[in-house]
Each structure stands twice: as structure tokens, then as C-alpha cells.
C-alpha positions in Angstrom: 128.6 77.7 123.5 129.0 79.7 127.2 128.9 82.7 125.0 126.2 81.7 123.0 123.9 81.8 126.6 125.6 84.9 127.8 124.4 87.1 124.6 121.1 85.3 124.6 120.7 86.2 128.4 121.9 90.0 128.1 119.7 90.1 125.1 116.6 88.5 127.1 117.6 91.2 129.7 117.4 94.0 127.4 114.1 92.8 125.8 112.3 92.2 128.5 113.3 95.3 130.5 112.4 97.4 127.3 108.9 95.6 127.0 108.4 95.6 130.8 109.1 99.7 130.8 106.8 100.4 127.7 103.6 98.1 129.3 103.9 100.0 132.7 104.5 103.6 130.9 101.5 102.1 128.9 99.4 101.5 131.4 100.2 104.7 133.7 100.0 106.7 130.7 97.3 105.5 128.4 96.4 107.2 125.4 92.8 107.2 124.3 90.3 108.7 122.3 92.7 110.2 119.7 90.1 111.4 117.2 88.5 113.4 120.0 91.7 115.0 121.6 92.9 115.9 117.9 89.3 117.4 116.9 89.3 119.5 120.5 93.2 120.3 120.3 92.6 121.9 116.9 89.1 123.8 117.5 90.2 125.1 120.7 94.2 125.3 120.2 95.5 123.5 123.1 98.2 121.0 123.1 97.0 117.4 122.4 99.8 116.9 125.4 97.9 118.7 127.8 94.4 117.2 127.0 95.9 113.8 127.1 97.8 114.5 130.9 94.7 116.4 132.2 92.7 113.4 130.8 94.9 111.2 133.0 94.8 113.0 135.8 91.2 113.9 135.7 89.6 110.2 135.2 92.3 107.9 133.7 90.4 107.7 130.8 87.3 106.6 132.4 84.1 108.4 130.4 81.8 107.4 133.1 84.1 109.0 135.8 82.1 111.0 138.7 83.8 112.5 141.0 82.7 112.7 144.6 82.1 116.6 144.3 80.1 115.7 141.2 82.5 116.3 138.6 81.3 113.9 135.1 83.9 112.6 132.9 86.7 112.2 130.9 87.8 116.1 132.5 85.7 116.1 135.3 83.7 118.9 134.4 81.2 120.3 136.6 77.6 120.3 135.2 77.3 124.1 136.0 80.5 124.4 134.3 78.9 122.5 131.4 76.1 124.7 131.1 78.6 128.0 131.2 80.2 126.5 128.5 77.0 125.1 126.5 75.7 128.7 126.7 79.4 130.4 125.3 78.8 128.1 122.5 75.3 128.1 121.9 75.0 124.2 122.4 71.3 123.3 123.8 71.9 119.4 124.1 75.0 117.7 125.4 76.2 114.8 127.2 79.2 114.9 130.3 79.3 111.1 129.4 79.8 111.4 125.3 84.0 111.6 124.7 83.7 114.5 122.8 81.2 116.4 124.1 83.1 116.2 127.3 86.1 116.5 125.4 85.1 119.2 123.6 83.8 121.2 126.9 87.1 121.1 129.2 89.1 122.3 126.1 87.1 125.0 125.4 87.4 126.1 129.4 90.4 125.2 129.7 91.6 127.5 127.3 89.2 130.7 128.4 91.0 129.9 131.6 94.8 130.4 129.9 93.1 133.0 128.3 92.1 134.4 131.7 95.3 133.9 133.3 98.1 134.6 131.0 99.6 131.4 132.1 99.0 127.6 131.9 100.0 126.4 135.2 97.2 129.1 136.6 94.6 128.3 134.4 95.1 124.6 135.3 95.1 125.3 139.1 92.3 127.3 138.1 90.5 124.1 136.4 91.1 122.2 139.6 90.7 124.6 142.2 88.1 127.0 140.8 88.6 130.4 139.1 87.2 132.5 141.9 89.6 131.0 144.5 92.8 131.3 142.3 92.0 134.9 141.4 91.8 135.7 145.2 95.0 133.6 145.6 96.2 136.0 142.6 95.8 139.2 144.5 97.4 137.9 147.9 101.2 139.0 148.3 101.3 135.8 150.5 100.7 133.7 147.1 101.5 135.5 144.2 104.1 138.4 143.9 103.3 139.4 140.2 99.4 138.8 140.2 99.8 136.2 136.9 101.9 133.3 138.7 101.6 131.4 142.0 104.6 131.1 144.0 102.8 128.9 146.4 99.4 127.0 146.2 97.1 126.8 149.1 95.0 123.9 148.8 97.2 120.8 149.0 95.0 119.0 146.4 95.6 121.8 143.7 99.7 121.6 144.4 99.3 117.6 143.6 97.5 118.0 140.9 99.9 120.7 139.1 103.0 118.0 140.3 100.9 115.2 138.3 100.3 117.1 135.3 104.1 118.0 134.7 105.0 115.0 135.1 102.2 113.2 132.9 102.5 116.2 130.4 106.3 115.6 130.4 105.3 111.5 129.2 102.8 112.7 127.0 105.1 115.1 124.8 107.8 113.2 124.9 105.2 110.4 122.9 103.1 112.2 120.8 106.3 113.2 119.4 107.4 109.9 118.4 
């Protein structure tokens, strides 16, 4: 009978420290608004990966997200980001606060931007940090020795940010796979 409590305990163990892990991964790593990221991933050709760990990052998920800098939703798009992107694809009426709209928007930029850059991690310091900045960044010897990559990142908050999306992109692909 000892052994009887001894497997049920080790099993207990095991069970709970496997449903423990998956509702904190769960919750630290939500994934939301499938039908949106797949439409987005597809019409714009980005990983679903990426949408889901910049989602993360951006808002946690949170469509009514506004950032203090004024930043709307689910990817904290800018609205005169919005309306460079509503002009590029002829859209007169949108909404920041409407999943795919918003969705929709920070894919397509998201991609001119790797389009732009050559290079993922660029084009998402670019997202963060602003185009302008990481092109000046680009063409200083101090940040970049090949003009396409950033061997060091000047603002602070753009360095977290890139640290935050490995590691949520790392979750995210890892899952989506499964």
C-alpha cells in the first residue's frame, strides 16, 4: 500500500507541474484572434509566430489598448501610420479598435518594413522605434557596420522590445507547431 501513495504522489507531482506550466505559458502567452492572424499572415506573408509575439508584446491582446504616445490597439499602430497604410491600400474607412482592421494594418507595415530593411529584427526595431530613427541608426558606424543589421540599439526601450519578441516568438513557434 506505501507504494501505492508513492506512485500516486509522483504522479500528482507530474500532473500538476505539467498543468501548472501550461496555465502560466497560457497565460503569458495567450493566443487570440486566430481567424484574424491567419487571414493577415496569408495576405501579407508574415509568420502567424511573429503576429502572435508582436501581438503580445504590443497590447497582450488587448483591442482597446492605447498607448501613452497614442498608439491604438492590438499592434499599437499609430493613427498617422494608419492613414499611410489606409492610403497604400486604398481603404477610406477603418477602425484601430476592429481586430482585423488593426490586424490587418501592422501586417501590412510590418512587412514594407522587412521589405525596407532586408532583415526582420530591423524592421521590428523599426516598428517600435520609428523608421526614420533606425535608418539614421543604419548609417552610423557606431551602430551598424554593414548598413542592414544593428550591432547595438540606442534607445533602451527598442533593445527590450527586440529581447521580448525572441523570446515570445521563440513560445509561439514552438506552439503553432504543435
Amino acid at each position: 500500500m506505501k507504494w501505492f501513495f508513492s506512485v500516486f504522489f509522483a504522479f500528482s507531482f507530474v500532473f500538476l507541474t505539467f498543468f501548472a506550466t501550461n496555465c502560466i505559458y497560457g497565460y503569458l502567452f495567450p493566443i487570440k484572434f486566430q481567424e484574424e492572424v491567419e487571414i493577415a499572415s496569408q495576405n501579407f506573408d508574415v509568420d502567424k509566430a511573429v503576429l502572435y509575439a508582436m501581438i503580445n508584446i504590443e497590447s497582450r491582446f488587448d483591442k482597446n489598448a492605447i498607448s501613452s504616445k497614442g498608439a491604438i490597439g492590438l499592434m499599437q499602430l499609430m493613427p498617422s501610420t494608419a492613414e499611410y497604410v489606409a492610403e497604400l491600400l486604398k481603404i477610406e474607412e477603418y477602425d484601430l479598435k476592429e481586430p482585423q482592421d488593426n490586424i490587418d494594418f501592422g501586417t501590412f507595415y510590418l512587412n514594407r518594413l522587412c521589405e525596407r530593411f532586408k532583415n526582420l529584427e530591423t524592421a521590428l526595431v523599426a516598428y517600435n522605434a520609428g523608421p526614420t530613427k533606425v535608418s539614421e541608426w543604419l548609417n552610423n558606424k557606431e551602430y551598424s557596420e554593414d548598413g542592414v543589421t544593428l550591432k547595438k540599439i540606442p534607445f533602451a526601450e527598442s533593445e527590450r522590445y527586440l529581447q521580448k519578441f525572441k523570446s515570445s516568438f521563440n513560445y509561439y513557434s514552438k506552439k503553432i507547431k504543435d
